[in-house]
Each structure stands twice: as structure tokens, then as C-alpha cells.
C-alpha positions in Angstrom: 8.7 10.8 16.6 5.1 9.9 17.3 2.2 8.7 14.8 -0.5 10.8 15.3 -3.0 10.4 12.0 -2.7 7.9 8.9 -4.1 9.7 5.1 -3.9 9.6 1.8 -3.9 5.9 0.4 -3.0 6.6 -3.0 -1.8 3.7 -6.1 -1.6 4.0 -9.6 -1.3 0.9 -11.7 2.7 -0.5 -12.2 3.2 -0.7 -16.0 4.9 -3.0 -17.8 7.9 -1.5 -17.7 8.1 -2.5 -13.8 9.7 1.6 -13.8 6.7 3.9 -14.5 3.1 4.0 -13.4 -0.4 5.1 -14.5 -2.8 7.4 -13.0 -2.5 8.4 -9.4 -5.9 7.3 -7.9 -7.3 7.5 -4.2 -7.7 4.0 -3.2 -9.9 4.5 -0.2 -9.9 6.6 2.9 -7.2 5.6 5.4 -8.5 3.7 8.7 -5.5 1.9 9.6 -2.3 0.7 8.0 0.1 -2.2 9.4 3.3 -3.7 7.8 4.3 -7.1 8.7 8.0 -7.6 7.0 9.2 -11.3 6.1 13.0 -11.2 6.6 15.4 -13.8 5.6 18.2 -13.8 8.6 21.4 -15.9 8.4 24.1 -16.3 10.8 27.5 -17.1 10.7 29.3 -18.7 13.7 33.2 -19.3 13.7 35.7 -20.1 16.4 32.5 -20.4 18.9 31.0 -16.5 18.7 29.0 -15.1 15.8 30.8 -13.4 13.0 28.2 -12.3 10.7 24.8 -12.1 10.3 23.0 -10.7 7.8 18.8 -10.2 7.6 17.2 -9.5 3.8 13.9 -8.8 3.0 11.8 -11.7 1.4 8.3 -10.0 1.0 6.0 -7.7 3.3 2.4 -7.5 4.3 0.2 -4.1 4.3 -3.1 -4.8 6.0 -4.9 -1.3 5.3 -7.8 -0.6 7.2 -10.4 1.4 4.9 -13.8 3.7 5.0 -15.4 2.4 1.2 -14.6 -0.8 -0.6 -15.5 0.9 -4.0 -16.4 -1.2 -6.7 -14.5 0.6 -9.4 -11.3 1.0 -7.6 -11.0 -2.6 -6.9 -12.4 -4.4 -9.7 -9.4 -2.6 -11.5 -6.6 -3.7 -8.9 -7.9 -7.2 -8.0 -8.8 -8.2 -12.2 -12.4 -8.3 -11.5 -15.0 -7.9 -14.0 -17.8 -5.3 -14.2 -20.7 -6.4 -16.1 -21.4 -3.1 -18.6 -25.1 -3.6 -18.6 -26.1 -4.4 -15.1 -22.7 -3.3 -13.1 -22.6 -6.3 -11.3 -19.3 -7.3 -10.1 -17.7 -11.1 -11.0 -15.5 -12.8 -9.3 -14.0 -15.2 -11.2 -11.3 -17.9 -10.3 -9.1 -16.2 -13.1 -9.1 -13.3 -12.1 -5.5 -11.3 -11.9 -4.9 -8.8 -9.7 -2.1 -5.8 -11.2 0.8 -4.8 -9.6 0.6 -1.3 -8.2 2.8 1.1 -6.3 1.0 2.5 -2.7 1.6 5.0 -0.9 0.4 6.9 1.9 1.0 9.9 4.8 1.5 9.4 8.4 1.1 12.9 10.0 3.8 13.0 13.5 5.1 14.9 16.1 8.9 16.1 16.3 9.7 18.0 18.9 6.5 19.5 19.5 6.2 20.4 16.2 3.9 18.7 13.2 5.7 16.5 10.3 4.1 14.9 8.0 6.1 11.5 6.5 5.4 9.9 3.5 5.8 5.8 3.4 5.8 4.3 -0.3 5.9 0.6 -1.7 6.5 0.9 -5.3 5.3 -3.0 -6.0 2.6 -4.3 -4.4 -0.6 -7.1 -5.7 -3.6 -6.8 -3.3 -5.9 -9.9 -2.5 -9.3 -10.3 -3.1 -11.3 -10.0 0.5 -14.9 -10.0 1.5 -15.7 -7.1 4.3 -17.5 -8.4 7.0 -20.3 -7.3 8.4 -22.6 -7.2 11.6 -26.2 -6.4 12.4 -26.3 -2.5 15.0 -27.7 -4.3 18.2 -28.1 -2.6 20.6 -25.6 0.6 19.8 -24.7 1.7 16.3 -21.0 1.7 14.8 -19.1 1.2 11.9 -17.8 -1.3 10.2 -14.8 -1.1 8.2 -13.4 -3.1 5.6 -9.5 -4.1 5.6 -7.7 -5.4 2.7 -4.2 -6.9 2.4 -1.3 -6.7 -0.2 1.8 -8.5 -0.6 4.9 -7.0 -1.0 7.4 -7.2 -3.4 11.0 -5.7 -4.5 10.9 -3.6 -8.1 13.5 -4.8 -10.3 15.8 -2.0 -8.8 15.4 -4.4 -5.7 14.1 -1.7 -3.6 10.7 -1.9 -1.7 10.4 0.6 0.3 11.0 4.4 0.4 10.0 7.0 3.2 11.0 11.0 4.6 9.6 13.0 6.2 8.4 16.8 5.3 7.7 19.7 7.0 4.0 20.1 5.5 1.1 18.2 4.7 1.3 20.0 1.2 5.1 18.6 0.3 4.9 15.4 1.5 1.5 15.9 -0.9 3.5 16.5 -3.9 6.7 14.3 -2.7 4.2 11.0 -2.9 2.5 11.8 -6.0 6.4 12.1 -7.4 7.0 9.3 -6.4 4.6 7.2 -8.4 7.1 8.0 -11.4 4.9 9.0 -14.6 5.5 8.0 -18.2 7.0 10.1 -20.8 5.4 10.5 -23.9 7.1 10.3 -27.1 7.2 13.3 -29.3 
């Protein structure tokens, strides 16, 4: 099965309930997304071979490569502060970022034919960043910011969940299910 496209970063803030979510919101357009996984491996050796070994996860690291650093979006997910009158945005070392769940589509090929699989982290924190920058020179490009969130296990100790669909439009509708909404009481 081969990559052959990355879209749809979408999060919605985790509530309190560590179960449900808010809003389903576009974080950015998708550039680039990497996982880096931190495993926990143990080995047990007996009568001179190995017996058992076991590897866990610890915590993960998305690095997702984006078109707009939008000022709204993050202010909300990294704790920041928007100043009402002027819109400036502050930075403050208090500042707490929320816990959201991500999610996002990675269009493949199977067999000659066109899948599209959805990859979703239900508990992630993203870290504050500054995008770099670079005068045009000579020839003109872009310039793209990254931004990087830890990962963590939901209290169901899962931290991860991905399939893959047959259309852009399920696996559509598959990730926004995913991001579990809150019932309201009647």
C-alpha cells in the first residue's frame, strides 16, 4: 500500500470527560505529517536464549507540516491569549495548551486502485513553535510552518486508531465519527 497524498488535519478540543470532544475544526492544511513512537521494550532472557519480550508504547511525536499558522486556531490549542481590542496575540509563560484529539487522511494505492485511510490520535497537547522564515533571493518559494504534538494514551489506554475506506467521502465521515460528540441532556 503506497502513500500517495496527506489531507484533512482536523482536532476538536478533548473535554473534561477525557471521552468526548468539542467542535471538529480544520487545523491547517496538510503539508507533511511524521510519527516518531517512544516504545518501552523489555526482554526476558532464561536458560541462555530470550523468552519474552515485550515493547509498549510510552508517548509519540506528530511533527505536521502546515500551509497557515492561523492565529485563532492556535491561540485556542496552545492557551494563548488574544487581546479583544487590538488582536494581538500573547504569549505568556503560563500559558496551557488543551488536549485535543487529531486526525487526518492519507489517500493510497491498493492494487491499482485508490483508498483513502484515516489515522486518528484521540489525545494529543501541541507545543508552542515559531515558523521560521527566509528572505526570496534569488528564486521564490514557500515557506511552511511545522508544529509538533506529544502523544498520549486516553484513559481507555488506546492511542491510536486507523482503516482504511474505499472513498475520500467515508473515510470523510469515519474521522469526523471519530472525534466522539457530546450528548445533550434532555
Amino acid at each position: 500500500m503506497a502513500g500517495i497524498g496527506l489531507k484533512h488535519f482536523k482536532y476538536a478540543k478533548l473535554n473534561s470527560d477525557g471521552e468526548t470532544y468539542g467542535t471538529v475544526k480544520t487545523l491547517a492544511g496538510a503539508v507533511e505529517c511524521k510519527v516518531a513512537l517512544d516504545m518501552a521494550t523489555a526482554t526476558l532472557y532464561a536458560d541462555d536464549t530470550i523468552k519474552e519480550e515485550i515493547t509498549v508504547f510510552k508517548s509519540g511525536t506528530i511533527t505536521a507540516g502546515i500551509d497557515d499558522d492561523s492565529d485563532t486556531v492556535f491561540a485556542e490549542i496552545l492557551g494563548k491569549t488574544i487581546d479583544a481590542e487590538t488582536g494581538l496575540v500573547i504569549s505568556n509563560v503560563d500559558d496551557v495548551p488543551i488536549f485535543v484529539g487529531f486526525g487526518h487522511i492519507v489517500p493510497k494505492i491498493v492494487g491499482g486502485t485508490r483508498k483513502y485511510k484515516i489515522e486518528f490520535f484521540p489525545k494529543v497537547k501541541f507545543k508552542p513553535f515559531m515558523t521560521d522564515a527566509k528572505t526570496k533571493g534569488d528564486s521564490l518559494e514557500f515557506t511552511t510552518p511545522s508544529v509538533e504534538a506529544t502523544i498520549f494514551d486516553n484513559k481507555d489506554g488506546d492511542w491510536e486508531k486507523h482503516k482504511v475506506y474505499d472513498t475520500e467521502s467515508e473515510a470523510n465521515t469515519a474521522l469526523e465519527e471519530l472525534f466522539v460528540q457530546p450528548t445533550t441532556a434532555e
